[in-house]
N, C-alpha and C positions, 0 to 999 in steps of 0.2 A: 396213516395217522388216525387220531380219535382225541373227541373232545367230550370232555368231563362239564358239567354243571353242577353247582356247588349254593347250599344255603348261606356260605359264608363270603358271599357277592362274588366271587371267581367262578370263571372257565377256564382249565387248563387243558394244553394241547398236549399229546403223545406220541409218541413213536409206536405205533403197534404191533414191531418186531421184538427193539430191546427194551422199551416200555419206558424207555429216555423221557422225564420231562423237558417240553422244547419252550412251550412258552406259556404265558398267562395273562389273563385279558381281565379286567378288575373295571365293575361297576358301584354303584352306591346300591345295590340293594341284591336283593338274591337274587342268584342266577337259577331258575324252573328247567331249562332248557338251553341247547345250542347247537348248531350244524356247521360243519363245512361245506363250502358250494363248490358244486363238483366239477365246475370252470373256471373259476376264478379264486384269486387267493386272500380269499376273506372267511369268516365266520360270522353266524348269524347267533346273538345271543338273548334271551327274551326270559322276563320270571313277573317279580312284583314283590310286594308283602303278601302277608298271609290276607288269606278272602277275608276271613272277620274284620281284620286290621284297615282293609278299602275302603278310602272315603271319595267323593269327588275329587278332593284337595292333590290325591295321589296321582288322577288321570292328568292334571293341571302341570304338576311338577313333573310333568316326564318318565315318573315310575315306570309305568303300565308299558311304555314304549317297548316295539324292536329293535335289535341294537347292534348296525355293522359293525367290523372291527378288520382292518387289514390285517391277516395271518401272520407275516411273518413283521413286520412295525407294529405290531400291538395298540393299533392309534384305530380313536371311535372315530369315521367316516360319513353316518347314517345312523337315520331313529324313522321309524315307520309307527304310527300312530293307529289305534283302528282297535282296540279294546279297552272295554270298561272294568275288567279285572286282570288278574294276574292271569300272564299266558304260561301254558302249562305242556306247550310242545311245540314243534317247530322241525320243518322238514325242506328240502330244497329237490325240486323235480330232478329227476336223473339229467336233465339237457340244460339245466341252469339256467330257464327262463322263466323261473316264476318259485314262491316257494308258499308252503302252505304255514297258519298260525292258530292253535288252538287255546281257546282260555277259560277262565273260569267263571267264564258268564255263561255258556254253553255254546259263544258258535265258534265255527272255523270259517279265515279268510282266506281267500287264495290272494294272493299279490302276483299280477307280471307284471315283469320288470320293460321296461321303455328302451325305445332303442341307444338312446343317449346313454342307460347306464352300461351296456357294452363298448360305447366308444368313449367315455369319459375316463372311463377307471380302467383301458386298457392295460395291461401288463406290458 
Protein backbone atom coordinates (compact mmCIF):
# COMPACT_ATOMS: atom_id res chain seq x y z
CA UNK A 1 0.00 0.00 0.00
CA UNK A 2 0.71 3.86 -0.47
CA UNK A 3 -0.56 7.06 0.57
CA UNK A 4 -1.10 10.11 -1.55
CA UNK A 5 -1.19 13.70 0.15
CA UNK A 6 -3.23 16.18 -1.69
CA UNK A 7 -3.67 20.23 -1.59
CA UNK A 8 -7.23 19.48 -2.10
CA UNK A 9 -7.59 18.31 2.01
CA UNK A 10 -7.36 14.40 1.05
CA UNK A 11 -5.11 11.50 1.62
CA UNK A 12 -5.89 8.70 -0.43
CA UNK A 13 -4.74 4.96 0.20
CA UNK A 14 -3.55 2.52 -2.71
CA UNK A 15 -2.95 -0.75 -3.47
CA UNK A 16 0.63 -0.64 -4.79
CA UNK A 17 0.20 -3.79 -7.03
CA UNK A 18 -3.10 -2.93 -9.17
CA UNK A 19 -3.01 0.66 -7.90
CA UNK A 20 -6.95 0.03 -6.66
CA UNK A 21 -8.04 3.08 -4.86
CA UNK A 22 -8.93 1.52 -1.21
CA UNK A 23 -9.74 4.46 0.74
CA UNK A 24 -9.74 8.24 1.52
CA UNK A 25 -9.08 10.10 4.68
CA UNK A 26 -10.64 13.88 4.30
CA UNK A 27 -9.62 16.87 6.46
CA UNK A 28 -10.49 20.77 6.49
CA UNK A 29 -7.36 21.78 5.00
CA UNK A 30 -4.50 20.50 2.86
CA UNK A 31 -2.87 17.55 3.28
CA UNK A 32 1.54 18.38 3.05
CA UNK A 33 2.11 15.10 3.97
CA UNK A 34 1.09 11.35 5.38
CA UNK A 35 2.48 7.96 6.47
CA UNK A 36 1.43 4.66 7.33
CA UNK A 37 2.65 3.15 10.58
CA UNK A 38 4.47 0.16 9.93
CA UNK A 39 2.62 -1.65 13.08
CA UNK A 40 -0.45 -0.63 13.27
CA UNK A 41 -3.36 0.17 11.04
CA UNK A 42 -3.54 3.73 11.08
CA UNK A 43 -2.14 6.65 9.07
CA UNK A 44 -0.55 9.78 10.04
CA UNK A 45 -1.69 12.87 8.15
CA UNK A 46 -0.14 16.48 8.63
CA UNK A 47 -0.08 19.88 6.17
CA UNK A 48 -1.63 23.35 7.00
CA UNK A 49 -2.36 26.56 4.79
CA UNK A 50 0.06 28.00 2.85
CA UNK A 51 3.14 29.89 5.23
CA UNK A 52 2.11 33.36 3.96
CA UNK A 53 -1.46 32.45 4.75
CA UNK A 54 -0.25 31.42 8.93
CA UNK A 55 -1.69 33.46 11.44
CA UNK A 56 -1.73 32.51 15.13
CA UNK A 57 -5.55 32.21 14.69
CA UNK A 58 -4.58 28.83 12.61
CA UNK A 59 -2.26 27.15 15.44
CA UNK A 60 -5.52 27.87 17.77
CA UNK A 61 -8.04 26.23 15.31
CA UNK A 62 -6.22 22.93 15.04
CA UNK A 63 -4.91 23.57 11.56
CA UNK A 64 -1.36 23.17 12.13
CA UNK A 65 -2.07 19.71 13.98
CA UNK A 66 -1.04 15.92 13.28
CA UNK A 67 -3.62 14.05 12.27
CA UNK A 68 -4.33 9.93 13.21
CA UNK A 69 -6.77 8.36 11.29
CA UNK A 70 -7.75 4.48 11.51
CA UNK A 71 -6.76 2.96 8.01
CA UNK A 72 -9.10 0.80 7.25
CA UNK A 73 -12.61 3.07 9.28
CA UNK A 74 -11.39 6.18 7.79
CA UNK A 75 -12.20 7.84 11.48
CA UNK A 76 -9.74 10.76 13.00
CA UNK A 77 -8.61 9.11 16.35
CA UNK A 78 -5.71 11.65 17.30
CA UNK A 79 -4.29 15.44 16.67
CA UNK A 80 -0.59 15.97 18.04
CA UNK A 81 0.11 19.59 18.47
CA UNK A 82 3.86 20.96 18.39
CA UNK A 83 4.16 23.36 15.37
CA UNK A 84 3.70 26.79 14.57
CA UNK A 85 3.43 26.34 10.68
CA UNK A 86 2.42 24.12 8.30
CA UNK A 87 4.14 20.55 8.43
CA UNK A 88 5.68 19.73 5.39
CA UNK A 89 6.60 15.88 6.13
CA UNK A 90 6.15 13.15 8.31
CA UNK A 91 7.79 9.85 8.77
CA UNK A 92 7.05 6.86 11.17
CA UNK A 93 10.44 4.74 12.65
CA UNK A 94 10.63 1.37 10.90
CA UNK A 95 9.55 -0.42 14.73
CA UNK A 96 6.52 1.90 15.19
CA UNK A 97 7.55 3.63 18.26
CA UNK A 98 7.86 6.98 17.50
CA UNK A 99 7.50 9.07 14.26
CA UNK A 100 9.33 12.08 13.21
CA UNK A 101 7.35 15.77 11.96
CA UNK A 102 8.90 18.44 9.92
CA UNK A 103 7.49 21.95 9.17
CA UNK A 104 7.74 25.04 8.00
CA UNK A 105 9.05 26.90 10.71
CA UNK A 106 12.28 24.94 10.46
CA UNK A 107 12.29 22.31 13.03
CA UNK A 108 11.77 18.68 13.23
CA UNK A 109 9.97 16.82 16.22
CA UNK A 110 10.46 13.51 17.09
CA UNK A 111 7.31 12.03 19.05
CA UNK A 112 7.48 8.51 21.02
CA UNK A 113 4.61 7.23 21.46
CA UNK A 114 3.60 5.93 25.40
CA UNK A 115 3.18 2.68 26.25
CA UNK A 116 -0.70 3.20 26.67
CA UNK A 117 -0.76 3.96 22.89
CA UNK A 118 0.11 0.31 22.10
CA UNK A 119 -2.35 -1.22 24.49
CA UNK A 120 -5.31 1.18 23.87
CA UNK A 121 -5.52 1.11 20.10
CA UNK A 122 -4.63 -2.58 20.12
CA UNK A 123 -5.77 -4.40 17.01
Amino acid sequence: MYISASKDTTAMLFDADSLEHLKTYKVARPVNTAAISPVKDHVLLAGGPVAVDVALTHAQRGELDARFFHLVFEEEFGRVKGHFGPINSVAFHPNGQSYCSGGEGGFIRVHHFDPEYFQVYSE
